[in-house]
TORLO-33308 format. One line per field, with one value per residue: residue number from 1; residue in three letters; x, y, z of N, C-alpha, C, O, CB in turn. Coordinates in Angstrom, 3 decimals, m for minus. Glycine has a CB too. Example, Ala and Ser with C-alpha at 12.3 -4.5 7.8 and 13.67 -1.06 7.14 Angstrom:
// residues 2
nr (1_2)
rest (ALA_SER)
n.east (13.190_12.850)
n.north (m5.690_m2.250)
n.up (7.800_7.080)
ca.east (12.300_13.670)
ca.north (m4.500_m1.060)
ca.up (7.800_7.140)
c.east (13.200_12.900)
c.north (m3.300_0.030)
c.up (7.800_7.870)
o.east (14.236_13.409)
o.north (m3.319_1.138)
o.up (8.465_8.039)
cb.east (11.308_14.084)
cb.north (m4.473_m0.598)
cb.up (9.046_5.725)
END
This chain:
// residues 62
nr (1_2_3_4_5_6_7_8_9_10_11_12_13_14_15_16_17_18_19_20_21_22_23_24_25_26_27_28_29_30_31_32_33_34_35_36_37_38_39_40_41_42_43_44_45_46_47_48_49_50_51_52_53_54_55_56_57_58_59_60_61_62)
rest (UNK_UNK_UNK_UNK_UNK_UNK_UNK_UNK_UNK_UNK_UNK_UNK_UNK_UNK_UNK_UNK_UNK_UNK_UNK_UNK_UNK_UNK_UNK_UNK_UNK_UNK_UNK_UNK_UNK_UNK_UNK_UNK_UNK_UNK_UNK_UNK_UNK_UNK_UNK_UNK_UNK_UNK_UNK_UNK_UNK_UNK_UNK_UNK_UNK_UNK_UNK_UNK_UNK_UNK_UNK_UNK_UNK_UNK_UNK_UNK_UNK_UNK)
n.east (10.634_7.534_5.421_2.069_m1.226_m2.987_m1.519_m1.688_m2.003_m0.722_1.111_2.580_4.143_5.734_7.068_8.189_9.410_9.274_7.396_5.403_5.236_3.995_1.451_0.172_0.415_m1.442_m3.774_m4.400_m5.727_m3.390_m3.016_m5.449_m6.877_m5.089_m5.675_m6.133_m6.197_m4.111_m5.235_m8.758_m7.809_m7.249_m9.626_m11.636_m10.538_m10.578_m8.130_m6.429_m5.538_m3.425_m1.869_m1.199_0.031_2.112_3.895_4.587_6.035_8.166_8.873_9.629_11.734_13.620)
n.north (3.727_5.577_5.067_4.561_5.001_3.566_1.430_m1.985_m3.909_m5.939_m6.529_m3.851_m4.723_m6.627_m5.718_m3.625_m4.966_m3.882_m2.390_m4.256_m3.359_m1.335_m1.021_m2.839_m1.007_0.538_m1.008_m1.957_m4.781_m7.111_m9.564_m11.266_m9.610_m8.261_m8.126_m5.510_m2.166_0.425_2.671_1.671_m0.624_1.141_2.798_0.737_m0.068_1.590_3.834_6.567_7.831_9.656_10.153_7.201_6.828_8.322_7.179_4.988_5.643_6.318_3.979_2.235_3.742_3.355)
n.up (m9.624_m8.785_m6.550_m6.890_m6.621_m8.297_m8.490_m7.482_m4.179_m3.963_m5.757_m5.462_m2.461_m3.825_m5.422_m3.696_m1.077_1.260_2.245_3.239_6.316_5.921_4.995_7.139_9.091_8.656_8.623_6.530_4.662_3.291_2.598_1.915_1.112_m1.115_m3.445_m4.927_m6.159_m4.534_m3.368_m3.745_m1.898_0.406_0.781_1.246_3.628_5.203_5.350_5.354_2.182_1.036_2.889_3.318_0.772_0.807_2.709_2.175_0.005_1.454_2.599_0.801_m0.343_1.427)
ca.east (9.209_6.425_4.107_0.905_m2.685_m3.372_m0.922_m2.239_m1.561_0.635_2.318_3.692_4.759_6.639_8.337_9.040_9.093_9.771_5.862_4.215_5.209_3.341_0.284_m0.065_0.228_m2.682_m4.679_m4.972_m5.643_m2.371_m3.259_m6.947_m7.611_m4.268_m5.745_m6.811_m5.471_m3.789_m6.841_m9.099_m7.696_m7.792_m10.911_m12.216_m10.063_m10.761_m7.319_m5.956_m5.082_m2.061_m0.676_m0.946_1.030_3.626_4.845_4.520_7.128_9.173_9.480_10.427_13.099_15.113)
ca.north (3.804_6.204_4.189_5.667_5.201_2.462_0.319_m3.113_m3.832_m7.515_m5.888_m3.117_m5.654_m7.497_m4.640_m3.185_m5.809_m3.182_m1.926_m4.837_m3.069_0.266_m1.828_m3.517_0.104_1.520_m1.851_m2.347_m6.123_m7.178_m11.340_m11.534_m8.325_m7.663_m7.776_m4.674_m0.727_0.809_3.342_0.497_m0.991_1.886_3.096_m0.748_m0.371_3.099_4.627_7.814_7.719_10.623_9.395_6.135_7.160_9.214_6.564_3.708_5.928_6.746_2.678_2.051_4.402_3.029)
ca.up (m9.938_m7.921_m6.082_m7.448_m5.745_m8.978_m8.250_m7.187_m2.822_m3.844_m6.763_m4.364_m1.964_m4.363_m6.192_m2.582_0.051_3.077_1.967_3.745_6.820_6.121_4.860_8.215_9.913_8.253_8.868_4.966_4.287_2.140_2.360_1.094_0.019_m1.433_m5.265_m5.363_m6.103_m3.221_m3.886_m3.109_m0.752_1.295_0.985_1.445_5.184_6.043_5.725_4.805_0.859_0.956_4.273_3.276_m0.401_1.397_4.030_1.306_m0.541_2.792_2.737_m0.536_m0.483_1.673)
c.east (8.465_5.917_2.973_m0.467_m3.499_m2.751_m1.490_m1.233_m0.110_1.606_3.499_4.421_6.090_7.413_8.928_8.808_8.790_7.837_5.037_3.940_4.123_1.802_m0.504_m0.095_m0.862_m3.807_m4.866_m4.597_m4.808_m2.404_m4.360_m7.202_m6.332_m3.972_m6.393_m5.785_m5.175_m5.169_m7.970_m9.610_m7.884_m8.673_m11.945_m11.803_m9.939_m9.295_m7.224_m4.888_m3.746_m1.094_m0.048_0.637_2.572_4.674_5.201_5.781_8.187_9.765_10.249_11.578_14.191_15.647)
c.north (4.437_4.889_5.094_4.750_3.549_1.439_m0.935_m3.695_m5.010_m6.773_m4.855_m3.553_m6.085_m6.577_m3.965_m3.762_m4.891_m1.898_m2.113_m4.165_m1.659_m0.321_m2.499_m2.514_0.523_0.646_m2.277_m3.979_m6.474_m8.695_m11.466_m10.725_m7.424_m7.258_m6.794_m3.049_m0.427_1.982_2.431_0.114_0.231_2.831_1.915_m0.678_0.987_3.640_5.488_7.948_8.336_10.138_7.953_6.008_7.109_8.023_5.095_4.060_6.144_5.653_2.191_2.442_4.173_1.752)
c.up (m8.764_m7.809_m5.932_m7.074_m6.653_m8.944_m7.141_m5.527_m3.555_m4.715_m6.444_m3.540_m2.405_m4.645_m4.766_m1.181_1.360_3.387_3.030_4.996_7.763_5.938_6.067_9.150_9.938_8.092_7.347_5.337_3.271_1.841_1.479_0.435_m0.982_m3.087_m5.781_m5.083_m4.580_m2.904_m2.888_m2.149_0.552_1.625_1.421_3.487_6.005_6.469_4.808_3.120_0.934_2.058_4.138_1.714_0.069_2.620_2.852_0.575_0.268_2.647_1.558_m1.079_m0.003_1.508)
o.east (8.690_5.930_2.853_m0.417_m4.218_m3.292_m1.666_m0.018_1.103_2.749_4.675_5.534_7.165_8.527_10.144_8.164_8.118_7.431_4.328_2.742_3.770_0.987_m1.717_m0.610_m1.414_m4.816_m5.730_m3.640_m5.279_m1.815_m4.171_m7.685_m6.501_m3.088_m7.098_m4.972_m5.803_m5.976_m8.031_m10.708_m8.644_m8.562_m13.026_m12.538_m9.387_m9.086_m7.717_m3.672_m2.816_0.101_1.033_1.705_3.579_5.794_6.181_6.623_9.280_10.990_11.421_12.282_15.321_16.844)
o.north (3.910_3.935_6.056_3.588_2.714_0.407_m0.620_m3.873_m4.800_m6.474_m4.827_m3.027_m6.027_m6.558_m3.779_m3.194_m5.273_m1.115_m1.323_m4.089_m1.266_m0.024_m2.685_m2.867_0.900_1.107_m3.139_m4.391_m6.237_m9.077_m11.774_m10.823_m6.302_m6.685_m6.876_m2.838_m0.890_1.729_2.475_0.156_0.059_3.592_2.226_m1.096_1.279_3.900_5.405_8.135_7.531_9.843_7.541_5.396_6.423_8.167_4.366_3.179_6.159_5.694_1.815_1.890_4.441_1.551)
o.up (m7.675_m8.587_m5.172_m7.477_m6.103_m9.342_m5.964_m5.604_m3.566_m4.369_m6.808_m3.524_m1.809_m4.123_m4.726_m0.298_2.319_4.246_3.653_5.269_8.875_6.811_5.974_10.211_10.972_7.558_7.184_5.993_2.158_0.830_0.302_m0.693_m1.459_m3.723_m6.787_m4.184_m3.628_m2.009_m1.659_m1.593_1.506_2.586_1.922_4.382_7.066_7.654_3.683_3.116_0.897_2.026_4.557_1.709_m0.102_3.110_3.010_0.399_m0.298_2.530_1.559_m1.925_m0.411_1.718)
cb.east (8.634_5.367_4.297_1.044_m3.811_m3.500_0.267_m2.104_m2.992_0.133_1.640_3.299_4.024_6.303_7.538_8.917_10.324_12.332_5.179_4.311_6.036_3.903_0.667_0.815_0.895_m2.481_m5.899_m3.928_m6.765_m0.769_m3.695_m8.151_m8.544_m3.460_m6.370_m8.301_m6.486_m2.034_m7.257_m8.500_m6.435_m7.279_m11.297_m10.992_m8.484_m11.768_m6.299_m5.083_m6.016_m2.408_m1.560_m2.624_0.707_2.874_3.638_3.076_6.973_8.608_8.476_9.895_13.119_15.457)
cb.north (2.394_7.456_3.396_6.090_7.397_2.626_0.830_m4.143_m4.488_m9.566_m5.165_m2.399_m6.494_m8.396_m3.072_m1.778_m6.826_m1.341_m2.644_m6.314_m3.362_1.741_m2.806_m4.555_1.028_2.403_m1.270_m1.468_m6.562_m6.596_m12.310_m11.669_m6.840_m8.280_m8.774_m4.927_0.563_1.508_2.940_0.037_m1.649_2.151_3.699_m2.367_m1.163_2.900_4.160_8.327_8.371_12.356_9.143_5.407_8.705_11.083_6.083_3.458_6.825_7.034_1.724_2.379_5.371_3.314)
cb.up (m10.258_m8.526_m4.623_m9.474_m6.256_m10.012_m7.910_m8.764_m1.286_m4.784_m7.792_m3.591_m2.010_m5.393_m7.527_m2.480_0.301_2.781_0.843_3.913_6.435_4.675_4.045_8.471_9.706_6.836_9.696_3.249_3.987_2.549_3.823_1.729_1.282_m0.810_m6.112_m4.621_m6.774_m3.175_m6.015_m2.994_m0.847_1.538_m0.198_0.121_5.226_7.637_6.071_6.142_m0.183_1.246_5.858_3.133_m0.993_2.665_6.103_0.280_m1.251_4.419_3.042_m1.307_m0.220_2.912)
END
């Protein structure tokens, strides 16, 4: 499965544990604020949407 921009922060987590890592790079809130689109969320924490995509899929992959 892509990890696509609508996908929900916990739901990515769960489906790819090795996520939380990249989430915690890019300062996104994945505890409190983790019920919301990756979208969202990182417009809510001021990071970089595509960078944030692309490394989210880097993690997932392996």
């Amino acid at each position: 499965m892509k990890i696509t921009k609508e996908i929900v922060v916990n739901d990515c987590i769960r489906m790819y544990p090795k996520t939380i890592g990249v989430f915690t790079q890019f300062k996104i809130d994945s505890c409190c604020g983790g019920a919301v689109s990756i979208e969202d969320a990182a417009r809510r924490d001021g990071a970089p949407l595509d960078g944030l995509l692309s490394a989210l899929e880097d993690a997932a992959s392996k």
